[in-house]
C-alpha positions in Angstrom: 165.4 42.0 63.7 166.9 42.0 67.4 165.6 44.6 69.1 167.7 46.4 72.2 165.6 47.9 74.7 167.0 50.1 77.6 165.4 50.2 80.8 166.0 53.2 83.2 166.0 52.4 86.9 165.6 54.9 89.7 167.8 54.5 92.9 165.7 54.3 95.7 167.4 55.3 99.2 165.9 53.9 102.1 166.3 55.8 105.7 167.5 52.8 108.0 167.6 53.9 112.1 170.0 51.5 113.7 170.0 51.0 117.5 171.8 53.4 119.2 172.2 56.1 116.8 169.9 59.4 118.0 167.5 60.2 115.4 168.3 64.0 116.0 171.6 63.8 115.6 171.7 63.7 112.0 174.8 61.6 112.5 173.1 58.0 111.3 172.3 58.5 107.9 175.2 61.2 106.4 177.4 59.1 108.4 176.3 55.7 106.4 175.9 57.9 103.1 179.4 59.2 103.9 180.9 55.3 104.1 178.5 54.0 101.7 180.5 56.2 99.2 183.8 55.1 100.1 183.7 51.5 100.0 186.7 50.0 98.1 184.8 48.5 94.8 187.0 45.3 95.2 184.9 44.9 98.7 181.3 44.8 96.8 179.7 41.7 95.8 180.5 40.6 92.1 181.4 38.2 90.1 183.7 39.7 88.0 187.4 38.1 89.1 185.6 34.8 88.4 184.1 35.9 84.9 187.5 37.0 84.4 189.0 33.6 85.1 186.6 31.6 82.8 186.6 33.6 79.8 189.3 33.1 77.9 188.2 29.6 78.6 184.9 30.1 76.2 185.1 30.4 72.5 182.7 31.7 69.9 182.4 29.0 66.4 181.5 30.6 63.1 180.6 27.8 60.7 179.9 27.4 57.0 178.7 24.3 54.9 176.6 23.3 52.3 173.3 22.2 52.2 171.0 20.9 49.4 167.4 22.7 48.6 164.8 20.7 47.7 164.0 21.0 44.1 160.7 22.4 42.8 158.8 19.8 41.6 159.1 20.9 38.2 162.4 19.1 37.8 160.4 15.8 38.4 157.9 16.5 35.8 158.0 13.6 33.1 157.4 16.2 30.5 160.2 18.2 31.7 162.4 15.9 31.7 161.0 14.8 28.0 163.1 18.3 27.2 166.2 18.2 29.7 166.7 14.6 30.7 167.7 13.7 33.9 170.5 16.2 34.1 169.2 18.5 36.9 171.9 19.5 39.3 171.4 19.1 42.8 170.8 22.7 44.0 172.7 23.5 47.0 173.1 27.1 48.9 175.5 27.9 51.5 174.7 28.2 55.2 176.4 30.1 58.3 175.9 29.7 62.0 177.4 30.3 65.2 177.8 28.8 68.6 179.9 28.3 71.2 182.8 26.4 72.8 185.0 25.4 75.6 188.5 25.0 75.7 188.7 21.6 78.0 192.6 21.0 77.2 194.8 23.8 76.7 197.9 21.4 76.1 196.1 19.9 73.4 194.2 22.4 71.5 190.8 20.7 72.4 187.1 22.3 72.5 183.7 20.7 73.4 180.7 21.4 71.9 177.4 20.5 70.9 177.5 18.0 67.8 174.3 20.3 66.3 176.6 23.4 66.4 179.0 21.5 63.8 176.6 19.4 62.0 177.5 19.5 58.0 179.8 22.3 58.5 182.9 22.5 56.2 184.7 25.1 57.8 184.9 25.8 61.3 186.7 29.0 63.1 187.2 29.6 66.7 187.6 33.2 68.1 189.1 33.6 71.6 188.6 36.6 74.2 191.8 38.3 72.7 190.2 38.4 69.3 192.5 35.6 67.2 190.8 33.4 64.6 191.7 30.2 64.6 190.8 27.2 62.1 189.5 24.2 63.8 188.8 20.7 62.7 186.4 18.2 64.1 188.3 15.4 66.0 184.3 13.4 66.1 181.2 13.9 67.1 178.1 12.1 68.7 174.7 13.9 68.2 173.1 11.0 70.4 174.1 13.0 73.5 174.8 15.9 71.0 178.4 16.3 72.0 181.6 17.3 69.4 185.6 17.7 69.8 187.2 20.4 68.3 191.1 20.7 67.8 192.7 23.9 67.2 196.3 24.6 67.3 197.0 24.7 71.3 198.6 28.4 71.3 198.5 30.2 74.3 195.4 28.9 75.4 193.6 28.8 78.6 190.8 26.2 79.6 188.7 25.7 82.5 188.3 22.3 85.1 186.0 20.2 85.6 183.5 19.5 88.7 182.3 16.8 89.5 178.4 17.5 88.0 177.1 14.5 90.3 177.4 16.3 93.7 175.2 19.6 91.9 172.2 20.5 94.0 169.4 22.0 93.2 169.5 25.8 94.1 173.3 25.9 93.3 174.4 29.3 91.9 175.1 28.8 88.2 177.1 30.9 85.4 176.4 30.1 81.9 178.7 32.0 79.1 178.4 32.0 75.6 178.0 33.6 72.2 173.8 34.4 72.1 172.6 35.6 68.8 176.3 36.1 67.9 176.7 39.2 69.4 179.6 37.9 71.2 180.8 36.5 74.6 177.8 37.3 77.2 177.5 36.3 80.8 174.3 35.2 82.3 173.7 33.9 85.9 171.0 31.5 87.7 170.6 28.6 89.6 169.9 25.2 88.9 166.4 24.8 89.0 166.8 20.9 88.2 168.6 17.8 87.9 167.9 14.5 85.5 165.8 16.5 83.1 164.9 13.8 80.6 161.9 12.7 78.5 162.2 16.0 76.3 162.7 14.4 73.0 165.7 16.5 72.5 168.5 14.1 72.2 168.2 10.1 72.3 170.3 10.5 76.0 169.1 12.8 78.2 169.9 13.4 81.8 170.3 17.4 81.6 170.6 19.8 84.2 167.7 22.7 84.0 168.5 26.1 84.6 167.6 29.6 84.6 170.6 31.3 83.7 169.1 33.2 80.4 170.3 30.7 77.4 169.5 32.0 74.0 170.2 30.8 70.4 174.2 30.6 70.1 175.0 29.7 74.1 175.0 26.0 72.4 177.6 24.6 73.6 178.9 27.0 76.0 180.2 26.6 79.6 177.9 26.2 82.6 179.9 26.7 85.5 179.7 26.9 89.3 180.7 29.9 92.0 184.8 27.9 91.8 184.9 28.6 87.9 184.8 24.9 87.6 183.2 23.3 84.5 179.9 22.1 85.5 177.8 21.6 81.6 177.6 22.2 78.3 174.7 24.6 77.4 172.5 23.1 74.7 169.2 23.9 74.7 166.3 26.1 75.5 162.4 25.7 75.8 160.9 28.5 74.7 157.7 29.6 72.7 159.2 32.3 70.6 162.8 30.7 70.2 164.1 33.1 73.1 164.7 32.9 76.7 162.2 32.1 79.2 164.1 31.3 82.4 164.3 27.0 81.2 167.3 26.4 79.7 169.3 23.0 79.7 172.5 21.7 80.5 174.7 18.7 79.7 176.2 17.5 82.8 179.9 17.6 82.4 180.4 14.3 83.9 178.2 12.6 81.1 180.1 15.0 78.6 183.6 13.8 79.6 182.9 10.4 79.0 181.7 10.9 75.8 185.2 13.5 74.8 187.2 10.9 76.5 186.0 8.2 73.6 186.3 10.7 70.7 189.5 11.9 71.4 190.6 8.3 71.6 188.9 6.5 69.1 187.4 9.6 67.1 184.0 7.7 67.6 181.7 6.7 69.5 181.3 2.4 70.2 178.1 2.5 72.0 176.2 -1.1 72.8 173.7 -2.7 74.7 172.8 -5.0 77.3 169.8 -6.3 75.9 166.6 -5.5 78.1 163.9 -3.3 77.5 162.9 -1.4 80.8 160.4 0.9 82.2 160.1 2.9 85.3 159.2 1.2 88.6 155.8 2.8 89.9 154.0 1.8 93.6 151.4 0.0 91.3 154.6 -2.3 89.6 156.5 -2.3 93.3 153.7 -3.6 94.6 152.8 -6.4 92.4 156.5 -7.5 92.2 157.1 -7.7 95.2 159.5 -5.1 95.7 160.1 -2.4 98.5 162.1 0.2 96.9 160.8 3.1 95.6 163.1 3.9 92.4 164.3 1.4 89.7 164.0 0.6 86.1 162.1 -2.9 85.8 162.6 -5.0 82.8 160.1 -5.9 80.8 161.6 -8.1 78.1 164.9 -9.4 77.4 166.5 -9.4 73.9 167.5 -13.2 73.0 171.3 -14.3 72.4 171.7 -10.6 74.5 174.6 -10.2 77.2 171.9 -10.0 79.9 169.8 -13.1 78.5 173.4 -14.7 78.9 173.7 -13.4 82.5 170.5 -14.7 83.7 168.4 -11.5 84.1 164.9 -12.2 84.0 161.9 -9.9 82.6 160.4 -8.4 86.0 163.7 -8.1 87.6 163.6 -4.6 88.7 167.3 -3.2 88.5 168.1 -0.7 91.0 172.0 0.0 91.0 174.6 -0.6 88.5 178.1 -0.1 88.6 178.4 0.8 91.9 175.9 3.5 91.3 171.6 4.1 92.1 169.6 3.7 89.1 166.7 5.8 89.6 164.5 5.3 86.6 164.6 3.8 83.2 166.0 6.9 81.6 169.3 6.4 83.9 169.9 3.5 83.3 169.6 4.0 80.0 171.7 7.0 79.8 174.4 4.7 82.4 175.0 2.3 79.5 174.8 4.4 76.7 178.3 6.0 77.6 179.7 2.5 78.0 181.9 0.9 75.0 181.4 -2.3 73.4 183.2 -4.6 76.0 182.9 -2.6 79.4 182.3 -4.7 82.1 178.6 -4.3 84.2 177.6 -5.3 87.4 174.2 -4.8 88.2 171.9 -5.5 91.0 168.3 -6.4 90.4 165.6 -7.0 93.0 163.6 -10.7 92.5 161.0 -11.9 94.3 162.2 -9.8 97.3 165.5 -10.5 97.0 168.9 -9.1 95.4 170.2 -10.6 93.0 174.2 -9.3 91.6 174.6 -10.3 88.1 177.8 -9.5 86.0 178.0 -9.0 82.0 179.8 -7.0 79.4 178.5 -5.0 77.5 177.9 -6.2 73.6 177.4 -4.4 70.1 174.3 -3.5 69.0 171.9 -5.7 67.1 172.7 -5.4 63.2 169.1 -5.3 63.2 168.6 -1.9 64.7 169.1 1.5 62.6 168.8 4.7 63.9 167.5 6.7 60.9 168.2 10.0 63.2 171.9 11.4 63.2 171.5 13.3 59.6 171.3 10.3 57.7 167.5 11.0 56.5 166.3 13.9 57.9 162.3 13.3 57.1 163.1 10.4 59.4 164.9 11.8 62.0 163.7 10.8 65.4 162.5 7.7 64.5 164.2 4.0 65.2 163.8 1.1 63.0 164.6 -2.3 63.8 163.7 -5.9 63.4 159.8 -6.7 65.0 160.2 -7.6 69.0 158.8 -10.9 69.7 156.5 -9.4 72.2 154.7 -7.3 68.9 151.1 -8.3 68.3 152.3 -8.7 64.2 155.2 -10.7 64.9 155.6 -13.9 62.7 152.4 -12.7 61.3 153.9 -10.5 59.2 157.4 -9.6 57.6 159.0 -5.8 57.8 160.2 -2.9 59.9 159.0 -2.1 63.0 159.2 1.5 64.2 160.7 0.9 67.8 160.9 4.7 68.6 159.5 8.1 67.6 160.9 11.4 69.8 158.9 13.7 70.5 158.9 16.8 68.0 161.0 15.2 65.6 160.2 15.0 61.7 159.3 11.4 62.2 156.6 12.4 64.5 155.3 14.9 62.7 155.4 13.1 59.5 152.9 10.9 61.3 155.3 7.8 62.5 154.2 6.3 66.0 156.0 3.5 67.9 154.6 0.1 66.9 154.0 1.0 63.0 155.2 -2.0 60.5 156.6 -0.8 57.9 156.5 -3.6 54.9 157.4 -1.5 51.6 159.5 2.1 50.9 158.2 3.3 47.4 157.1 -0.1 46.3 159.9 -2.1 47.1 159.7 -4.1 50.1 161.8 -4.0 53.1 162.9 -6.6 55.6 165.7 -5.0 57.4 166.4 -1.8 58.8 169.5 -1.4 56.7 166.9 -2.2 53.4 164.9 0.7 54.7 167.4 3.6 55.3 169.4 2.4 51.9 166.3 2.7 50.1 165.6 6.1 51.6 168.8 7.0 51.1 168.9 6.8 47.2 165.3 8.6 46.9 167.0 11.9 48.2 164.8 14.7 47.2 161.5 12.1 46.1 159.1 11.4 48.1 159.1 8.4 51.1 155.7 6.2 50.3 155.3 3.8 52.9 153.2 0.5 53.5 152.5 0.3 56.8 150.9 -2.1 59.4 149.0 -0.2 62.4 146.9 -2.2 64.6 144.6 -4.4 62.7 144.5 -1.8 59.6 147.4 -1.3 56.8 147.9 2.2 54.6 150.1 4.0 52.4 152.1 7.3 54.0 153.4 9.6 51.6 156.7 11.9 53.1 157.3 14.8 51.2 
């Protein structure tokens, strides 16, 4: 139940003596009182012409899908089925939920939003400021950086621009609007309280801005803007004990966001690759020992044979500090700097050897066959985790023959079903696996059943059971 509680607030007047009026006059305060009282409301602080300006900007989204419910365990009894066979339907119940949008193309009829808003919806509806209900469909979606593109029928409709997100300060007024709880549009404001939030185990690409402009269940994917009215993120998330506000919400930063709408609308997908390194981030301990003066970077620790940068000539302990044209602070940015790259973008990067920079060129290149994401709503008792081929620099490798868990986020089912990175995973319900795309077929087909997995850890080997 949401609860509405009304607070009273008493208006306390303050005597002020300014310089120059005589206290015994009486004149100083009825004369402020007097002019207090007659000040035009248009000459008083608010943000009301620019809440104006943005709204009709800012949609609600109602959705509706289908789900299935796990079956009781009944319907897998052998005896059960001695009486029914294996005729069980699949039981399935409906779901609703809300969210939010922005109009980003008014010419067009398109929306961004976050891809979780949409996720296994089959009906999506839109409803504007002036109360019409339009149908949308979804034009594609990547919940990597959890971003989706809506199109609706581009009737008199009003969007919003775009800032530039990469010139946001901390301490920068903020404006976040959305659809909280459902209740309808609502209008929050803040400041940024950071920038390059990442590390959350949220989404695999994070680089969000933090704010605390009050976000609450249903601002997902709702505007963030600045004091202009310009587009500054998409509202996506929250951290917060009790699933409500606490003054730390997060933001994606529209520039990351655009690049990701700009592919959609073009290809409806998303062709993200690789370069072909794994990197870490550069700490005084590592500049130190490599030789290196700068303070920020992402070093590389191994690099990926047959890879674009194994082709380039980048070397593990390079430590590369700009790419594109553009400061790579950390392993997390450059990360998130290729990830909105498409198969066959060009990269010029600048890594720091032995003291000296080095400017290596490469393009980027697909990702390895090898490696599954098992996220993204394909298995959802595995969500979070990463499967791929076993890295050369794995204590197991050639010594034994699976699936290596490359990557488990934080809080996701994965983790909590006990996955960690560096697991081998050597059979799925008996049958063994030598390839990611073995592993998430196989998982695939069990549905409902349970996941028992062989694993390697360490020296030791076990048998995991995922209900």
């Amino acid at each position: 139940m949401l609860r509405i509680v009304l607070f009273c607030f008493a208006l306390v007047v303050s005597v002020i003596f300014i310089p120059g009026v005589e206290k015994q006059s009486g004149v100083g305060v009825s004369s402020i009182s007097a002019k207090a009282g007659t000040i035009p409301p248009s000459e008083l602080p608010s943000l009301a012409p620019l809440v104006k300006k943005i709204s009709p900007a800012v949609v609600n989204i109602a959705t509706k899908g289908m789900v299935e419910v796990r079956q009781n365990p009944l319907f897998r009894d052998p005896f059960f089925r001695r009486f029914f066979g294996d005729q069980v339907p699949q039981q399935q119940k409906e779901t609703a939920s809300v969210g939010s949008g922005v109009i980003v193309d008014s010419v067009r009829g398109y929306i961004v939003t976050n891809s979780h808003v949409i996720a296994q919806a089959n009906e999506i509806v839109i409803t504007l400021t002036d109360k019409r209900r339009l149908p949308a469909k979804v034009v594609g979606s990547d919940p990597e950086t959890d971003i989706a593109v809506l199109k609706v029928d581009p009737i008199n409709l009003k969007d919003v621009g775009y800032a530039n997100s990469d010139e946001l300060l901390v301490g920068d007024y903020v404006i976040a609007v959305g659809n909280p709880f459902g209740l309808g549009q609502t209008v929050t404001s803040g400041i940024v309280s950071a920038l390059g939030r990442s590390g959350l185990g949220i989404e695999s690409y994070e680089d969000f801005i933090q704010t605390d402009a009050s976000i609450n269940p249903g601002n997902s994917g709702g505007a963030l803007v600045n004091l202009k009215g310009e587009l500054v993120g998409i509202n996506t998330a929250i951290i917060g004990p009790s699933g409500g506000n606490v003054g730390i919400g997060f933001a994606i930063p529209i520039n990351m966001a655009r690049q990701i709408m700009d592919q959609i609308i073009e290809h409806g997908e998303i062709q993200r690759g690789r370069i072909g390194v794994q990197i870490q981030d550069l700490t005084i301990e590592l500049a130190e020992a490599l030789g290196v003066s700068r303070e920020v970077g992402a070093v590389v620790s191994q690099v990926v044979p047959n890879s674009p940068a194994e082709k380039a000539g980048v070397l593990p302990g390079d430590v590369i500090v700009e790419m594109n044209g553009e400061p790579v602070v950390g392993s997390s940015d450059l990360r998130n700097k290729v990830g909105v790259l498409r198969v066959g973008d060009s990269v010029d990067i600048i890594a720091v050897r032995d003291g000296k920079e080095q400017k290596i060129e490469m393009r980027v290149g697909s990702r390895d066959t090898s490696t599954k994401h098992a996220g993204n709503n394909q298995i959802p008792r595995l969500k979070g985790a990463t499967f791929g081929a076993i890295p050369t620099n794995h204590p197991l490798y050639s010594e034994v023959k699976g699936v290596a868990v490359l990557q488990v986020d934080k809080n996701s089912p994965a983790a909590s079903a006990g996955l960690i990175p560096g697991d081998i995973i050597l059979s799925l319900n008996k049958v063994r696996v030598r390839s990611a795309e073995t592993l998430i077929s196989l998982a695939k087909k069990a549905k409902d059943d349970p996941l028992l997995l062989n694993l390697r850890r360490g020296n030791g080997a076990f048998f995991l059971l995922i209900r």
